[in-house]
C-alpha atoms as an extended CHARMM CRD file, in Angstrom:
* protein
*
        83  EXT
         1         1  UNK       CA             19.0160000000        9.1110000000       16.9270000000  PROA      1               0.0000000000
         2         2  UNK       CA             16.1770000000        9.5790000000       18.9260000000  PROA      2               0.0000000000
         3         3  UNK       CA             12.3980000000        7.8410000000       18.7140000000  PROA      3               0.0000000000
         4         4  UNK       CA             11.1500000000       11.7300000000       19.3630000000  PROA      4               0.0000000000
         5         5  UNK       CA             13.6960000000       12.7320000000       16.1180000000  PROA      5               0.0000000000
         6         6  UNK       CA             11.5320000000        9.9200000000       14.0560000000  PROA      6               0.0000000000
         7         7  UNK       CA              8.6920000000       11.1710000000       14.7010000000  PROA      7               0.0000000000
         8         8  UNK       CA              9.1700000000       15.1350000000       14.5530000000  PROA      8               0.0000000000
         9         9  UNK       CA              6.8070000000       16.7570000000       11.9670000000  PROA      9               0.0000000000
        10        10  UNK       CA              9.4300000000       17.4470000000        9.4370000000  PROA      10              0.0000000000
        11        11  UNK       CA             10.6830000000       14.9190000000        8.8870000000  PROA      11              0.0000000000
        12        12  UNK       CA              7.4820000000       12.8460000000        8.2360000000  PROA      12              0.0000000000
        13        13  UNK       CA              6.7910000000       15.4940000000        5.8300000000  PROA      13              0.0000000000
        14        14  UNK       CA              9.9870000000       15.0720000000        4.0880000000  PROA      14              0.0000000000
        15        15  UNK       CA              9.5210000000       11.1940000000        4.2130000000  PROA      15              0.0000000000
        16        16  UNK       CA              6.1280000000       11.3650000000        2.5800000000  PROA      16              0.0000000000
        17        17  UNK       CA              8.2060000000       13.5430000000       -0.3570000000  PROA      17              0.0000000000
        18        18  UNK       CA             11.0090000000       10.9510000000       -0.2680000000  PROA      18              0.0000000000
        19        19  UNK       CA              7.8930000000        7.5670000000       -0.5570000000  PROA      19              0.0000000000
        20        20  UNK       CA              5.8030000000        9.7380000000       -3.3820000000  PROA      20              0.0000000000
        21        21  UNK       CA              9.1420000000       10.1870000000       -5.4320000000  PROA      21              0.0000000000
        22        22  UNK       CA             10.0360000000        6.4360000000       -4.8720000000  PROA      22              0.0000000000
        23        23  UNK       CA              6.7530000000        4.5920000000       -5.4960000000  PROA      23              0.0000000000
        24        24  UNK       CA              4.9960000000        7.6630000000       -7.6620000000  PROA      24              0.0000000000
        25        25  UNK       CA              4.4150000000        5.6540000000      -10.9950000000  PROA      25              0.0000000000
        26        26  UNK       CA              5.8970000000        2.5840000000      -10.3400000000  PROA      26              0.0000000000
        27        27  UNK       CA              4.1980000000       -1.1190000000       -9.7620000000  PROA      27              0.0000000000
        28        28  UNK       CA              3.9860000000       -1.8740000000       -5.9580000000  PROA      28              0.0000000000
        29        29  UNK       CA              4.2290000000       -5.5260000000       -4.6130000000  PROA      29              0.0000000000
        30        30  UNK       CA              2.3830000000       -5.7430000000       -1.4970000000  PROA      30              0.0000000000
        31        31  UNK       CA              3.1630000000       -8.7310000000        0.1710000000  PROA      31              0.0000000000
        32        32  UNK       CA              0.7780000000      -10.1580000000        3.0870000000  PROA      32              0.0000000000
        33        33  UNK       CA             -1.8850000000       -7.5700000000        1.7410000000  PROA      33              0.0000000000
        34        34  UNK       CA             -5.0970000000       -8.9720000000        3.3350000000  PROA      34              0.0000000000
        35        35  UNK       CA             -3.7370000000       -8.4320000000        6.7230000000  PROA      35              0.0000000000
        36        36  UNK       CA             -4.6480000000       -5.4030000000        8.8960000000  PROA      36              0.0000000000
        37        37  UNK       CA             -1.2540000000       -3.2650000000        8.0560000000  PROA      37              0.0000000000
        38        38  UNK       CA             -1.1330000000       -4.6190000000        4.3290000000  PROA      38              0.0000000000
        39        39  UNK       CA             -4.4540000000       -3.8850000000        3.7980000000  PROA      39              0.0000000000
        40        40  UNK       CA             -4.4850000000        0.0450000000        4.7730000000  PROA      40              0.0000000000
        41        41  UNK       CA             -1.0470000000        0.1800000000        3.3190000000  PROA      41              0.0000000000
        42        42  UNK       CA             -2.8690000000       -0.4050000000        0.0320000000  PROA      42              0.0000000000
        43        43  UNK       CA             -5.4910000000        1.8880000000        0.7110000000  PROA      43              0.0000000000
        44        44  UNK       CA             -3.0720000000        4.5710000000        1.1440000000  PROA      44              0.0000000000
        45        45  UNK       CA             -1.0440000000        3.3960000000       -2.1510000000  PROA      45              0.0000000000
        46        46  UNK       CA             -4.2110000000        3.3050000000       -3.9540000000  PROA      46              0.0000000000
        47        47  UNK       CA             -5.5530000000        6.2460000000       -3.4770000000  PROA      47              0.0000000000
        48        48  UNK       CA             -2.9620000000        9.0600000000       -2.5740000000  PROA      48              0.0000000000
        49        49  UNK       CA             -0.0500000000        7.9690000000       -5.0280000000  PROA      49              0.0000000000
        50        50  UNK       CA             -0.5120000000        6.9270000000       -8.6290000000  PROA      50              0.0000000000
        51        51  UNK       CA              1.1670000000        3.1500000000       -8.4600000000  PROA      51              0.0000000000
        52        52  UNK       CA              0.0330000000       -0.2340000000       -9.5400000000  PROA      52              0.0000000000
        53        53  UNK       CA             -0.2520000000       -2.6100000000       -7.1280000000  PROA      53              0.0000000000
        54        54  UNK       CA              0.0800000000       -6.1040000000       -6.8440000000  PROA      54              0.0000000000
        55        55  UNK       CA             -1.6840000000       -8.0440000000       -3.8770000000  PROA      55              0.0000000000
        56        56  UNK       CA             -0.0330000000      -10.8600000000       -2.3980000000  PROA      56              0.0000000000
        57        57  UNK       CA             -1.2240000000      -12.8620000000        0.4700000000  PROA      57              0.0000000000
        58        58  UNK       CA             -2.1150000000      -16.4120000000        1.2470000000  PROA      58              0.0000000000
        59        59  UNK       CA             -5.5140000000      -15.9330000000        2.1200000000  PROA      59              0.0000000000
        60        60  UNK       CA             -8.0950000000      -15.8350000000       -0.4120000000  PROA      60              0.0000000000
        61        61  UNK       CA            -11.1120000000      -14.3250000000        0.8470000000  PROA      61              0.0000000000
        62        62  UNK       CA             -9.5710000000      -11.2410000000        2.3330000000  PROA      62              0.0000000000
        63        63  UNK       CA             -7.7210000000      -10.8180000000       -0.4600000000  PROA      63              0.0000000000
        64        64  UNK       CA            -10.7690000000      -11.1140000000       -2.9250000000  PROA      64              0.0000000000
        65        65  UNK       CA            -12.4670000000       -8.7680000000       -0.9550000000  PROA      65              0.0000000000
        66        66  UNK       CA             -9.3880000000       -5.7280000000       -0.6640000000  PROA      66              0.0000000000
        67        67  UNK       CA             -9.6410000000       -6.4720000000       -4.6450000000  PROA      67              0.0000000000
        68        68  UNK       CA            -13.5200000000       -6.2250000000       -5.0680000000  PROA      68              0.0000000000
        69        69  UNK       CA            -13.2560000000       -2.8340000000       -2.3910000000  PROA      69              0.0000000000
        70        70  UNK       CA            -10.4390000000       -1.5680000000       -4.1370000000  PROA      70              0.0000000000
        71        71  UNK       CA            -12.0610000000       -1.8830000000       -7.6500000000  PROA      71              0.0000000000
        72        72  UNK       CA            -15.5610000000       -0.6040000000       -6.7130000000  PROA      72              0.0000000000
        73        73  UNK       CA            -13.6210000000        2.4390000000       -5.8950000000  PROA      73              0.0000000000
        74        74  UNK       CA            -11.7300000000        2.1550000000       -9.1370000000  PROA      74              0.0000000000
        75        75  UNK       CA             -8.9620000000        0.9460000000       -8.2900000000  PROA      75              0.0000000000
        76        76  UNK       CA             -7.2880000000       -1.4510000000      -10.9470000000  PROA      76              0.0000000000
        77        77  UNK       CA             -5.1610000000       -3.9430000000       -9.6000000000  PROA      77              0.0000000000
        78        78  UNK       CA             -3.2210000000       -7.3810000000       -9.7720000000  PROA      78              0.0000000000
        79        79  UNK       CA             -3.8050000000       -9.9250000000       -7.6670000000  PROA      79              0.0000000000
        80        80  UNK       CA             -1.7530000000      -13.1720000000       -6.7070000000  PROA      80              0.0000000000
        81        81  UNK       CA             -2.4090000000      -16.2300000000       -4.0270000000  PROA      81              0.0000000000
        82        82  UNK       CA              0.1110000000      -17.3170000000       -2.4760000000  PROA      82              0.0000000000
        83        83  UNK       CA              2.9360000000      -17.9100000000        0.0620000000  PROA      83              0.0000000000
Protein backbone atom coordinates (compact mmCIF):
# COMPACT_ATOMS: atom_id res chain seq x y z
CA UNK A 1 0.00 0.00 0.00
CA UNK A 2 0.91 3.18 -1.16
CA UNK A 3 1.16 6.82 0.85
CA UNK A 4 -0.74 8.22 -2.55
CA UNK A 5 -3.54 5.11 -1.86
CA UNK A 6 -3.91 6.79 1.87
CA UNK A 7 -4.54 9.72 0.83
CA UNK A 8 -6.86 9.28 -2.39
CA UNK A 9 -10.23 11.11 -1.98
CA UNK A 10 -12.27 8.06 -1.44
CA UNK A 11 -11.07 6.69 0.78
CA UNK A 12 -10.88 9.67 3.23
CA UNK A 13 -14.45 9.92 2.50
CA UNK A 14 -15.12 6.44 3.43
CA UNK A 15 -12.86 6.87 6.60
CA UNK A 16 -14.79 9.88 7.79
CA UNK A 17 -18.09 7.30 7.40
CA UNK A 18 -16.10 4.54 9.13
CA UNK A 19 -14.86 7.49 12.44
CA UNK A 20 -18.70 9.02 12.51
CA UNK A 21 -20.10 5.36 12.88
CA UNK A 22 -17.36 4.54 15.53
CA UNK A 23 -17.30 7.61 17.79
CA UNK A 24 -21.07 8.95 16.71
CA UNK A 25 -22.69 8.85 20.29
CA UNK A 26 -20.17 7.48 22.26
CA UNK A 27 -17.84 9.21 25.17
CA UNK A 28 -14.38 10.15 23.68
CA UNK A 29 -11.16 10.12 25.88
CA UNK A 30 -8.81 12.53 24.54
CA UNK A 31 -5.63 12.05 25.95
CA UNK A 32 -2.83 14.94 25.77
CA UNK A 33 -5.80 17.32 24.74
CA UNK A 34 -4.20 20.77 25.38
CA UNK A 35 -1.58 20.10 22.87
CA UNK A 36 -1.71 21.45 19.29
CA UNK A 37 -3.10 17.99 17.59
CA UNK A 38 -5.30 17.13 20.78
CA UNK A 39 -6.65 20.29 20.88
CA UNK A 40 -8.13 20.57 17.12
CA UNK A 41 -8.86 16.91 17.41
CA UNK A 42 -11.44 18.05 19.95
CA UNK A 43 -12.61 20.79 18.02
CA UNK A 44 -13.43 18.54 15.28
CA UNK A 45 -15.10 15.89 17.85
CA UNK A 46 -16.98 18.65 19.32
CA UNK A 47 -18.49 20.09 16.81
CA UNK A 48 -18.99 17.77 13.68
CA UNK A 49 -19.89 14.42 15.60
CA UNK A 50 -22.26 14.16 18.53
CA UNK A 51 -19.70 12.49 21.32
CA UNK A 52 -18.80 13.35 24.83
CA UNK A 53 -15.54 14.07 25.46
CA UNK A 54 -13.25 13.75 28.12
CA UNK A 55 -10.02 16.03 28.26
CA UNK A 56 -6.96 14.66 29.53
CA UNK A 57 -3.68 16.36 29.70
CA UNK A 58 -1.15 17.33 32.28
CA UNK A 59 -1.24 20.84 31.82
CA UNK A 60 -3.72 22.88 33.47
CA UNK A 61 -4.04 26.11 31.90
CA UNK A 62 -4.38 24.93 28.35
CA UNK A 63 -6.59 22.58 29.35
CA UNK A 64 -8.86 25.08 31.35
CA UNK A 65 -8.88 27.16 28.53
CA UNK A 66 -9.93 24.24 25.50
CA UNK A 67 -12.74 23.71 28.37
CA UNK A 68 -13.81 27.43 28.88
CA UNK A 69 -13.57 27.74 24.57
CA UNK A 70 -15.27 24.65 24.17
CA UNK A 71 -18.16 25.56 26.60
CA UNK A 72 -18.67 29.19 25.46
CA UNK A 73 -19.47 27.49 22.27
CA UNK A 74 -21.63 25.00 24.09
CA UNK A 75 -19.83 22.43 24.27
CA UNK A 76 -20.34 20.24 27.51
CA UNK A 77 -17.50 18.38 28.54
CA UNK A 78 -15.37 16.40 31.21
CA UNK A 79 -12.31 17.35 32.18
CA UNK A 80 -9.36 15.48 34.05
CA UNK A 81 -5.55 16.60 35.13
CA UNK A 82 -3.29 14.41 34.84
CA UNK A 83 -0.48 12.13 33.55
Amino acid sequence: MTLDYLFEEKRTIELSQMVKFHIQNKVVLITGAAGSIGREISKILAFKLNCTLVLLDQAELPLYELQEELFRKGVNCKVILGS
